[in-house]
C-alpha positions as CSV (number, residue, x, y, z in Angstrom):
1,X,21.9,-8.3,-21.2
2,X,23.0,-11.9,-19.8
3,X,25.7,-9.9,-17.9
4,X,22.6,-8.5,-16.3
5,X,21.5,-10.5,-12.8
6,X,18.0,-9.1,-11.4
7,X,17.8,-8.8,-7.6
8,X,14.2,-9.2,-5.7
9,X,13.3,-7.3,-2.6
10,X,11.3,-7.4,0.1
11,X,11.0,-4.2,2.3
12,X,9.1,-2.6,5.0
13,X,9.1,1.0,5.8
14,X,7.5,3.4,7.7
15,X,6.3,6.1,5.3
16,X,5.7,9.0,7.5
17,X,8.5,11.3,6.3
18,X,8.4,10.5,2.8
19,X,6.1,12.0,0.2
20,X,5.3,8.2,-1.2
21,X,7.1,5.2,-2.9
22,X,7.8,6.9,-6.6
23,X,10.2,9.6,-6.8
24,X,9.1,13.1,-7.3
25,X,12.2,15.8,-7.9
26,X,13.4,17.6,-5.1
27,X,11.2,15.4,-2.7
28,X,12.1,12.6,-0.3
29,X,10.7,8.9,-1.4
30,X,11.1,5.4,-0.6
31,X,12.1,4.9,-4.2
32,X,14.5,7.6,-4.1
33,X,16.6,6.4,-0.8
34,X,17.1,3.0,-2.2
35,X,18.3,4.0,-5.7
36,X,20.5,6.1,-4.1
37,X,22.0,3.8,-1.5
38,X,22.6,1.4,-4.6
39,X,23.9,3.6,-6.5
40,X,27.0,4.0,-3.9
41,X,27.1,0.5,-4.0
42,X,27.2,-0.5,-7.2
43,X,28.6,3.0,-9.0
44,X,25.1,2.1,-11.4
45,X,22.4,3.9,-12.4
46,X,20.0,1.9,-11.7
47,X,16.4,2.0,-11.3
48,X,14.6,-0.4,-8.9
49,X,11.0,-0.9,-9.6
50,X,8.4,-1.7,-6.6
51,X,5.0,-3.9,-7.0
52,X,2.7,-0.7,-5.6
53,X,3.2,2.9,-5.5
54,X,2.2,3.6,-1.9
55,X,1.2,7.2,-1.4
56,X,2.6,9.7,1.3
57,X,2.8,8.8,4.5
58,X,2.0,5.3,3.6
59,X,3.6,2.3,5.1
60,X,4.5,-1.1,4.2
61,X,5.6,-4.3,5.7
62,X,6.0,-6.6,2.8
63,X,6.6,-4.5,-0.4
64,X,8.3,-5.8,-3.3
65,X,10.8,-4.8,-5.7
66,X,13.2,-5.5,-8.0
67,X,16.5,-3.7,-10.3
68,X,19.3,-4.9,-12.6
69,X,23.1,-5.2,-12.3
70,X,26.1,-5.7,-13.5
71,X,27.6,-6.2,-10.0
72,X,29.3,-9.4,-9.1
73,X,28.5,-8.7,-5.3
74,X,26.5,-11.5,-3.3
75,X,23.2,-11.3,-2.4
76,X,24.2,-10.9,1.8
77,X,26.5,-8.4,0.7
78,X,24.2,-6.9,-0.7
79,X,21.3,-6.9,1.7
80,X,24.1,-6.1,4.5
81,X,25.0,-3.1,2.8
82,X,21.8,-1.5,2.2
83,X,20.4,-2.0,5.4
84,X,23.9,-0.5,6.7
85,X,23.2,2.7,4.5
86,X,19.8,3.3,4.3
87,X,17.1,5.4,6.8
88,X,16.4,3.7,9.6
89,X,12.6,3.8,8.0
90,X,13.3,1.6,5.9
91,X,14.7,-2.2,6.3
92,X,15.6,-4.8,3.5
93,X,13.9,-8.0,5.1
94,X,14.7,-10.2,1.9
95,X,17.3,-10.4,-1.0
96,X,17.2,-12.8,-3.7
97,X,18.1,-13.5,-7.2
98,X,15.6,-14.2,-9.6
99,X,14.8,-14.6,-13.3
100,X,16.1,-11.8,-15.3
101,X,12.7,-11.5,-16.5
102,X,10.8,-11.0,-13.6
103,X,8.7,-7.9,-12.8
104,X,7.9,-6.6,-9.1
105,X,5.1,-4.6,-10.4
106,X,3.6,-6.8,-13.6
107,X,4.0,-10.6,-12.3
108,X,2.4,-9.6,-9.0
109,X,-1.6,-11.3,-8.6
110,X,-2.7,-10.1,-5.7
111,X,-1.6,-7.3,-3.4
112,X,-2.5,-7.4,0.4
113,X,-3.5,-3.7,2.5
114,X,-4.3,-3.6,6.0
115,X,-6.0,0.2,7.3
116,X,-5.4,-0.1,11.2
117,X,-7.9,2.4,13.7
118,X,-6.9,3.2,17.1
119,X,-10.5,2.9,18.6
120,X,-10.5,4.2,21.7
121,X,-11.0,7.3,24.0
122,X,-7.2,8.3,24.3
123,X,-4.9,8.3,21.2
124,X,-1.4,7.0,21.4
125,X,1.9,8.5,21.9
126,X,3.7,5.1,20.3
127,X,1.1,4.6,17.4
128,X,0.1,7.7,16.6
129,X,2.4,7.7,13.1
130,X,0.3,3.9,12.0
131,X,-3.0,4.3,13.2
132,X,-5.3,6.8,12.8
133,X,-7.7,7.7,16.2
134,X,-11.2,7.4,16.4
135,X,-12.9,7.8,19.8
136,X,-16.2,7.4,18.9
137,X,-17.0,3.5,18.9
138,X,-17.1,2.1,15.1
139,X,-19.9,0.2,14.1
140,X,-17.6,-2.5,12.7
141,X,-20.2,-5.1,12.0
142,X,-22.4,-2.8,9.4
143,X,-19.0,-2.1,8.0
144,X,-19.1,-5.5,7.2
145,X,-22.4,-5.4,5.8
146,X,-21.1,-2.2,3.4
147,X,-17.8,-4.1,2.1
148,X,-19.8,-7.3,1.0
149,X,-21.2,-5.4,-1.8
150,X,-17.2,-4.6,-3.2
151,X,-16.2,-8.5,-3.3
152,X,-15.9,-9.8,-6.6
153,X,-14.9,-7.8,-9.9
154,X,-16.3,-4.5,-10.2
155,X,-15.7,-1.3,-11.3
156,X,-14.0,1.5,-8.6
157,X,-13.8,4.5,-10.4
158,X,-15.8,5.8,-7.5
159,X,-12.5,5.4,-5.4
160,X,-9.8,6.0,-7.5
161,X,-8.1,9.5,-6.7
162,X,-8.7,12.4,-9.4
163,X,-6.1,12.9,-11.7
164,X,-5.0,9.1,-11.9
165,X,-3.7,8.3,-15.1
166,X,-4.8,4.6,-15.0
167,X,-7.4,3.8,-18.1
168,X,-8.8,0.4,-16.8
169,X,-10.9,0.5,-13.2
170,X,-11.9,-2.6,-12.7
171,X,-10.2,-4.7,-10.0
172,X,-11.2,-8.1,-8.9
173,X,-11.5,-8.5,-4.7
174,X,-10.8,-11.5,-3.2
175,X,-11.2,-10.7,0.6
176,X,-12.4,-7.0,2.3
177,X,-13.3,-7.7,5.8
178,X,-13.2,-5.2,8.9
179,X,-12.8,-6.5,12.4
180,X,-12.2,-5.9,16.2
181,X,-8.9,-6.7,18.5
182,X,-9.7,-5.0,21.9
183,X,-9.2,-1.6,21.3
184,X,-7.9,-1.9,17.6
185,X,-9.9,-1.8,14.6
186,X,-8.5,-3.3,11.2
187,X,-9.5,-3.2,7.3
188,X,-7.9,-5.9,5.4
189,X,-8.3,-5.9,1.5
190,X,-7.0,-8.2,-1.2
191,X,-7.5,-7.6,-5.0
192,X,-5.2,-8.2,-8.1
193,X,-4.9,-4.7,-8.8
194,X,-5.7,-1.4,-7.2
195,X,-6.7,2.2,-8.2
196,X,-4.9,5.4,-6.6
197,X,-6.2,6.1,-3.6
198,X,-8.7,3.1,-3.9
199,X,-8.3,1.6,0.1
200,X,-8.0,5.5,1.8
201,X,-11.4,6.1,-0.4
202,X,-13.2,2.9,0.4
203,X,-12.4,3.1,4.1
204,X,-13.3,7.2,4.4
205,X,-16.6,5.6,2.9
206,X,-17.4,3.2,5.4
207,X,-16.3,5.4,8.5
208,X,-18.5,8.2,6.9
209,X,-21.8,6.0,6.5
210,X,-21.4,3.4,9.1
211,X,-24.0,4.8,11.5
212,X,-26.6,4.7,8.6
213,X,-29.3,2.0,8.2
214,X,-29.2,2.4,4.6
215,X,-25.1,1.8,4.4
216,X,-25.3,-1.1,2.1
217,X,-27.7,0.8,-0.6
218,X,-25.4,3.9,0.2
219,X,-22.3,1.5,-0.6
220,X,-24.0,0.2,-3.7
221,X,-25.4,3.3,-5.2
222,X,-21.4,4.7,-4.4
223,X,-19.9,1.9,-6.4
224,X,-22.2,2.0,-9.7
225,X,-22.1,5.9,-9.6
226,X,-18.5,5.6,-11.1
227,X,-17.6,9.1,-9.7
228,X,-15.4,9.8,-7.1
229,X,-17.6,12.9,-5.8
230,X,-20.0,10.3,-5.1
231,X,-18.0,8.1,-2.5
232,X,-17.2,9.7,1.3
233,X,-13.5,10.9,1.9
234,X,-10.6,9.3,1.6
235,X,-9.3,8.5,5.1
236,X,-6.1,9.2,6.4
237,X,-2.6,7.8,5.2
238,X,-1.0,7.2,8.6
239,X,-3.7,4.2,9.0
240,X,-2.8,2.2,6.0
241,X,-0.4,-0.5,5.1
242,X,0.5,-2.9,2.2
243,X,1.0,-6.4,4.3
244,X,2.2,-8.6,1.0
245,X,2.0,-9.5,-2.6
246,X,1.9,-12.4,-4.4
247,X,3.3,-13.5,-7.0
């Protein structure tokens, strides 16, 4: 395995046309694209491994991910090459070589996601595949108000999709914040971990109770319910992006 060198990315990509990061037979993925633009590269099989598993039609602007090789080539080389041959919906912003035991997905501490609203009477022709429209004015303040009660270390099983094969549920927040830009709208949310589906559920929750007065309790009684049934829908994937991890 000391033949082995392990080779760090950092990505961005616009998920609209794939059916998520993890490869699913027969289906287009990020995953997918890049393992098969290395392996015409390196005439490997190899697997490359990425710090979340965004969902379809999710986004990113500072995923990571990592694979194993044998291959002597550099690391521009090899940046310059996949960037040459892969989609251009997704771009390799950063190659390096790192430890041979580092993981994307199981060193990584925190992982950043932004949810971005288009909040305005007319949608966008330039946006309209990394925002999601809503013409009705948000109340973004007693969205606010609602996310203060998921800071800290709780557990989201009231978020997490059905069907997730994940055993633990707690995740540990360390920033969930809404605010305004002129016409834009952002969710920003930081945690070391996250369920499936988690950051679509929380923000279908907020946009679905924000006109109440009783948000907060609704948020509350949402989070200690532990069932997904209980929590409003999840919003829509176009909207949401994962901004960085950290290692």
């Amino acid at each position: 395995m000391s033949s082995h060198r392990n080779i760090k990315l950092t990505l961005e990509y616009d998920g609209t046309a794939y059916h998520g990061w993890q490869i699913q037979p027969g289906l287009p993925t990020v995953q997918g694209s890049i393992e098969e633009v290395l392996r015409h590269i390196t005439r490997e099989d190899i697997r490359v491994i990425g710090a979340g598993r965004t969902d379809a039609g999710v986004h990113a602007r500072g995923q990571v991910a990592h694979f194993h090789t044998i291959s002597r080539l550099s690391i521009q080389t090899f940046q310059r090459a996949l960037n040459a041959l892969l989609p251009p919906d997704i771009a390799v912003l950063e190659t390096i070589e790192v430890d041979p035991i580092f993981h994307a997905r199981y060193d990584a501490i925190r992982r950043t996601y932004c949810y971005t609203i288009l909040n305005r009477s007319i949608r966008s022709v330039f946006q309209r595949h990394c925002v999601l429209h809503r013409p009705a004015n948000l109340h973004v303040e007693r969205m606010n108000q609602m996310c203060t009660i998921l800071m800290g270390t709780h557990d989201f099983s009231s978020f997490q999709k059905k069907g997730s094969d994940r055993q633990n549920p707690v995740c540990t927040t360390y920033e969930v914040r809404w605010w305004r830009e002129s016409d834009t709208v952002y969710f920003r949310i930081t945690a070391d971990s996250f369920l499936r589906g988690m950051v679509r559920a929380i923000v279908g929750s907020c946009l679905r109770w924000q006109h109440d007065e009783n948000a907060e309790e609704w948020m509350r009684s949402i989070l200690a319910a532990r069932d997904r049934a209980s929590a409003g829908p999840s919003a829509p994937a176009c909207g949401l992006c994962l901004i960085k991890v950290q290692y």
